[in-house]
C-alpha positions in Angstrom: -56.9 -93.7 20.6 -59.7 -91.7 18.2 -58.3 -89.0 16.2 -61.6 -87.4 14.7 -60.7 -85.6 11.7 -63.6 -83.4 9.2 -64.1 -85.1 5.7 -66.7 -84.9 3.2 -67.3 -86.2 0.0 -67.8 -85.0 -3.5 -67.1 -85.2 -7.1 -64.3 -83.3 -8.7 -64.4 -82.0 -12.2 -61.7 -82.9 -14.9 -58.4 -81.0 -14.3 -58.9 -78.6 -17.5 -62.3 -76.8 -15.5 -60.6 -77.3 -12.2 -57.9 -74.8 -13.1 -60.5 -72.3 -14.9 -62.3 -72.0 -11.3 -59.4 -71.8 -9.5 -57.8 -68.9 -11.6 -61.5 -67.1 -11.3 -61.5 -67.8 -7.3 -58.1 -66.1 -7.5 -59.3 -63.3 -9.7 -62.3 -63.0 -7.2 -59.4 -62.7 -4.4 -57.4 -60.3 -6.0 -60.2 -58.0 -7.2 -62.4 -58.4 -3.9 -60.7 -59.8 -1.3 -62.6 -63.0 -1.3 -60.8 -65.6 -0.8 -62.2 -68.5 1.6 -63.5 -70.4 -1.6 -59.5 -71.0 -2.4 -59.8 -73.7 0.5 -61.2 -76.3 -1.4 -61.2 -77.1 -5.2 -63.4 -76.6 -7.2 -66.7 -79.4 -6.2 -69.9 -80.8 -6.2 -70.2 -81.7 -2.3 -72.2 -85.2 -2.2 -71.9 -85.2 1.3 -71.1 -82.5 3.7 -68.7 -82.0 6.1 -68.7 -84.8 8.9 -66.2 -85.8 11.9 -64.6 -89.5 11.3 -62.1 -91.3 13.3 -59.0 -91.4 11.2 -58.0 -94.3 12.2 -61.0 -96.2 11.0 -60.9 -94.5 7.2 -59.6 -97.5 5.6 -63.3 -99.0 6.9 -65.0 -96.3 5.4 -63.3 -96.2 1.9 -63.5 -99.9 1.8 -67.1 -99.9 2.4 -67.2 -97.0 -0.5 -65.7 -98.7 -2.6 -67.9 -101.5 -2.0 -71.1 -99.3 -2.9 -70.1 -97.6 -5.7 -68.5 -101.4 -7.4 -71.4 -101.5 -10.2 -71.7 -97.8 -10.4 -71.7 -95.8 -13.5 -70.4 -92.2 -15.1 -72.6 -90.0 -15.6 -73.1 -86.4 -17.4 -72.5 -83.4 -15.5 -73.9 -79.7 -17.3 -72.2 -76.8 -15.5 -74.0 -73.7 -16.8 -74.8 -70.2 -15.2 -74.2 -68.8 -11.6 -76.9 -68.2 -9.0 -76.5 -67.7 -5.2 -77.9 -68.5 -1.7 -79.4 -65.9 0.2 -76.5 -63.2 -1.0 -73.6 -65.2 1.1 -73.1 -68.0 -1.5 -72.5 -67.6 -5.3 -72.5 -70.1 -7.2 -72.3 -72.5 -10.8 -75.4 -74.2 -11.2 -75.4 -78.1 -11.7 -77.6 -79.1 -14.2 -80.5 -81.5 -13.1 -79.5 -85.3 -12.9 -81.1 -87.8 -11.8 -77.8 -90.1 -11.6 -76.2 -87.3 -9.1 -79.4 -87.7 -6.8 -79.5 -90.7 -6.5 -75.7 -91.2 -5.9 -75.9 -88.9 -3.1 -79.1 -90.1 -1.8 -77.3 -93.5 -1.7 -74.3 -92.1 -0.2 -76.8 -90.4 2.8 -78.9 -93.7 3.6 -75.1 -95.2 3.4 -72.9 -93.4 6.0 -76.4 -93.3 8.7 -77.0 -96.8 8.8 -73.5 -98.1 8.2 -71.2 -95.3 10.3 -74.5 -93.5 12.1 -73.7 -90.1 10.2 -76.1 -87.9 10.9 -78.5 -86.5 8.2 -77.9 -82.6 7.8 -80.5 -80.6 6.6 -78.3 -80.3 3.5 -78.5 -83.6 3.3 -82.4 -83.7 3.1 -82.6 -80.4 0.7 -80.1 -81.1 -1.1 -79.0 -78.8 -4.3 -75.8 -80.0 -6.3 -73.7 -76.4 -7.1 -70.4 -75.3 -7.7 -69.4 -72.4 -4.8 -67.3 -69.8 -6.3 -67.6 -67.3 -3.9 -69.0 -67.3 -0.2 -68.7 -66.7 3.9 -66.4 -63.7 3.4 -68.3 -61.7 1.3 -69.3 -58.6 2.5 -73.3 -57.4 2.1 -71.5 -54.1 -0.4 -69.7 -55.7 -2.5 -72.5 -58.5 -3.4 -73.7 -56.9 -6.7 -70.5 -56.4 -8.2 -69.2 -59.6 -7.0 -72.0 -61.5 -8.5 -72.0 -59.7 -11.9 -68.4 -60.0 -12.4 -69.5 -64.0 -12.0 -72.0 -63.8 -14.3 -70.2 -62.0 -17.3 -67.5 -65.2 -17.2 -70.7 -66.9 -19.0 -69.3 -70.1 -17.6 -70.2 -73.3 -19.0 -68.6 -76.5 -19.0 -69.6 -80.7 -19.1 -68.1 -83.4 -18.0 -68.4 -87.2 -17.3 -68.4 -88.0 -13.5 -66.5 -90.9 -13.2 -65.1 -91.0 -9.4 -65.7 -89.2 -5.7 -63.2 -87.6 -3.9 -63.1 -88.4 -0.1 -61.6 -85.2 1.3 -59.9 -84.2 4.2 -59.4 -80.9 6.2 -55.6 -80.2 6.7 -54.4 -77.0 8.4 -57.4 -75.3 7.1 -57.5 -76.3 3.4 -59.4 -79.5 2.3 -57.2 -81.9 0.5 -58.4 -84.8 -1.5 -56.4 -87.8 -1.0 -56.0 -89.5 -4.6 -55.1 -92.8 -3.3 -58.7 -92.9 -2.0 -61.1 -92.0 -5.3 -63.6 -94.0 -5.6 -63.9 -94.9 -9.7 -66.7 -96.3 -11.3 -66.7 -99.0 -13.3 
């Protein structure tokens, strides 16, 4: 029987800066009231949420796993905020051609292999780092974002795995026995 269960797929940064955005989405809770960015850690989404039969993961981390084989780390630049049309703020990933291309590959991947559908994010896609978004309300935008910007957040790191993660009573949970590690 299919038991269709939301994942998605992204790289997680080094515990050290995982904890710094998690004690600012905290502060950002605390101070404003913000808190659905607390669901997830702290990520660069490679691709977005999609619907997978649970019972067929081990097919799609195997198939993964097989992908990513003669992959390499890369650099990651965190540096600066910036938002999405005033509902989504922000870290801003630094341009990489490794990271587009790994998520390019991912895309062409999980449609012709598992028949994912290509989401507009997908096509347009951005890397970022969301701090703060969906229950921000249109007032308190301004001060939310400047109270971002004055952490004067930067941070680098060598991308070395992706995270397969998985929604579980409303909070997205990476499973460590499934990271994918490049060589």
């Amino acid at each position: 029987m299919r038991s269709l269960q939301k994942y998605f797929l992204a790289i997680i940064p080094p515990d050290e800066f995982l904890d710094q955005v998690n004690q600012l989405k905290l502060e950002i809770k605390n101070q404003f009231g913000v808190k659905y960015a607390l669901k997830s850690p702290a990520h660069i989404t490679l691709k977005m949420p999609f619907l997978f039969d649970e019972n067929k993961i081990s097919k799609l981390t195997d198939s993964l796993f097989d992908l990513f084989q003669d992959s390499s780390p890369f650099p990651v630049q965190i540096s600066g905020i910036d938002q999405f049309r005033r509902r989504v703020i922000f870290f801003k990933v630094g341009f990489s051609r490794e990271l587009l291309d790994l998520q390019g590959e991912i895309k062409k991947h999980l449609k012709k292999n598992f028949h994912l559908i290509e989401e507009l994010s997908d096509k347009n896609y951005h890397p970022h780092m969301t701090v703060a978004f969906q229950d921000i309300k249109k007032e308190q935008f301004d001060l939310l974002y400047q109270f971002i910007f004055e952490r004067k957040v930067e941070f680098s790191f060598v991308a070395n795995s992706i995270v397969l993660l998985k929604k579980e009573e409303g909070f997205w949970k990476g499973d460590k026995s499934i990271d994918l590690y490049f060589k």
